[in-house]
C-alpha positions as CSV (number, residue, x, y, z in Angstrom):
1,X,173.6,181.7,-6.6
2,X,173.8,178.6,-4.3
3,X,173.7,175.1,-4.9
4,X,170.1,174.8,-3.7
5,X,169.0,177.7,-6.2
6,X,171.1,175.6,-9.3
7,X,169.6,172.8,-8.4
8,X,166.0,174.4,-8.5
9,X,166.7,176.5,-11.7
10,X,168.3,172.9,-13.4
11,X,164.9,171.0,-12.4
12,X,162.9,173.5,-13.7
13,X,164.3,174.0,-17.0
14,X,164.7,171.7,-19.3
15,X,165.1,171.2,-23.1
16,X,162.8,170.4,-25.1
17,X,163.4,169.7,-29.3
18,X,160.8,171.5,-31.8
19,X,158.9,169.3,-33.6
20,X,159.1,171.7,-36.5
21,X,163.2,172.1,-36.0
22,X,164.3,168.7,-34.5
23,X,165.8,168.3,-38.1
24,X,168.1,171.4,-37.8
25,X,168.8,170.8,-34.4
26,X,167.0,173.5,-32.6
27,X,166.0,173.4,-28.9
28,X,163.6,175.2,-26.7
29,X,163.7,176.0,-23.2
30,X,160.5,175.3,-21.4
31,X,159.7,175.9,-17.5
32,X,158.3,173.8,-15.7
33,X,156.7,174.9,-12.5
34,X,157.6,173.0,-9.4
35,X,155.0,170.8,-7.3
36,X,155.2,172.8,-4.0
37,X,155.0,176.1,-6.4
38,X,151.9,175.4,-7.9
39,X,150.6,174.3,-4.3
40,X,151.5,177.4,-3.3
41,X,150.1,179.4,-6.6
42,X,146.8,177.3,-5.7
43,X,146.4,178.0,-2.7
44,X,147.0,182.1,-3.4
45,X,144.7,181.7,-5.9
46,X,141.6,179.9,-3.9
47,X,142.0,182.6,-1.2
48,X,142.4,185.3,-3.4
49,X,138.7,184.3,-5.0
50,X,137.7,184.0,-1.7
51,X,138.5,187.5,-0.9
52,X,136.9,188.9,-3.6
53,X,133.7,186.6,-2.9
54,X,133.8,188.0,0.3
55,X,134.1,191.6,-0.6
56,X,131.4,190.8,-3.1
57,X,129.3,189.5,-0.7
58,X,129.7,192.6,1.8
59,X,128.8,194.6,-0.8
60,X,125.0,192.9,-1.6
61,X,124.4,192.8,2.4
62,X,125.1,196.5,1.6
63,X,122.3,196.7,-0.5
64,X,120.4,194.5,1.3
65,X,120.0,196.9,4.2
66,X,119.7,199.8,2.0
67,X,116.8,198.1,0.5
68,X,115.4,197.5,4.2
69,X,115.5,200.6,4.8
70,X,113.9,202.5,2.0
71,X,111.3,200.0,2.5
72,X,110.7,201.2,6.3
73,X,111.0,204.6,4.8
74,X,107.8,203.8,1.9
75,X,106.0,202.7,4.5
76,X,106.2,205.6,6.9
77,X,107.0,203.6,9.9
78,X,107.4,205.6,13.0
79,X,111.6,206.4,14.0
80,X,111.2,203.9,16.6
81,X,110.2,201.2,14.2
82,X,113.0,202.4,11.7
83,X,115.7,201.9,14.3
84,X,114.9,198.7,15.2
85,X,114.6,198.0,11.1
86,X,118.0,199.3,10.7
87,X,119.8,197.6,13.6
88,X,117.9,194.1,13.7
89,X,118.4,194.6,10.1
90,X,122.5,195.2,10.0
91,X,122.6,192.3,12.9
92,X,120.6,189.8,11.0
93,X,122.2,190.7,7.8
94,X,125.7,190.5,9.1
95,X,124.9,187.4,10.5
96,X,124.1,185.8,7.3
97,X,126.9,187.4,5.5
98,X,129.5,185.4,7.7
99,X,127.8,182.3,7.4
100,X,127.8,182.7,4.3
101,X,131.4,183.7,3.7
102,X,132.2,180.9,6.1
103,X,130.4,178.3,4.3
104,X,131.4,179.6,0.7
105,X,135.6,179.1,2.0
106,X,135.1,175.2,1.6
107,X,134.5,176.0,-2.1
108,X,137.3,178.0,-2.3
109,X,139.3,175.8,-0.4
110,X,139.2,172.8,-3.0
111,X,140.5,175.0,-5.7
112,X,143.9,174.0,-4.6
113,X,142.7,170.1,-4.1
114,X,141.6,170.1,-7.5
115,X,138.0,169.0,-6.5
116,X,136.4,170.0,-9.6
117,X,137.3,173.4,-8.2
118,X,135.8,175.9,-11.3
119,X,132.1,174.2,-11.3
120,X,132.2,175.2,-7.4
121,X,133.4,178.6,-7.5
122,X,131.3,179.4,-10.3
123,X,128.3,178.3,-8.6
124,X,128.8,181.2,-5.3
125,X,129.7,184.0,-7.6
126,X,126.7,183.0,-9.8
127,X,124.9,183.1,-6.4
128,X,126.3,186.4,-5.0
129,X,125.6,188.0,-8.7
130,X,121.6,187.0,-8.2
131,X,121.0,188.0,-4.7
132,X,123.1,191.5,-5.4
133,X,121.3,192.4,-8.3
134,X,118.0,191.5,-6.5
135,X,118.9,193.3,-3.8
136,X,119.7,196.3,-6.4
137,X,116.7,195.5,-8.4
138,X,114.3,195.7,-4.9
139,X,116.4,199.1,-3.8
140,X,115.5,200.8,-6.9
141,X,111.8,199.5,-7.2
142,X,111.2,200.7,-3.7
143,X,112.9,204.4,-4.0
């Protein structure tokens, strides 16, 4: 172990008395995580949720276009029609789905500034729940 790791291990430890036991004598060890650590941990953690928004997101453009199409496919466009539905579609979608996963990483992004970080990340999944399980809801009202 070197100095440096002794060093870190001694800062992060330290002793603590019981309330219950500070009578008898008894100690407990507690850890205490180190600043540039929990930077670290926060900023995993925002980009982690931002992953899974993204993936989350991705998924209701999914549906989205499903939905599109099933709706070209009710109302017995010609082929023509339906190809330009599917691929204006996809392009207009996917356009959305980065701004919107570009916008949303400023959200994520405070997580680890501590800018009232839960109330903003609750507010795009809450978002990306309602427009997947409208896009759901329309796919399975138009099929």
């Amino acid at each position: 172990m070197s100095s440096y790791d002794k060093r870190l291990s001694e800062k992060s430890m330290e002793t603590v008395p019981r309330p219950s036991d500070s009578a008898r004598g008894n100690q407990v060890r507690t850890f205490r995580i180190d600043a540039r650590v929990r930077t670290v941990l926060l900023v995993l953690l925002g980009y982690g949720l931002w992953l899974v928004s993204a993936a989350i997101a991705a998924y209701t453009g999914y549906w989205m276009w499903r939905a599109l199409l099933d709706l070209g496919f009710k109302l017995r466009v010609s082929p023509w029609q339906l190809r330009a539905i599917d691929r204006f579609g996809a392009l207009l979608l996917g356009l959305m789905l980065l701004i919107f996963v570009v916008a949303s990483e400023s959200y994520f992004r405070r997580v680890f500034r501590r800018q009232r970080p839960t109330t903003r990340v609750a507010r795009v999944f809450v978002a990306e729940l309602l427009l997947l399980g409208m896009a759901y809801g329309a796919h399975l009202l138009i099929i």
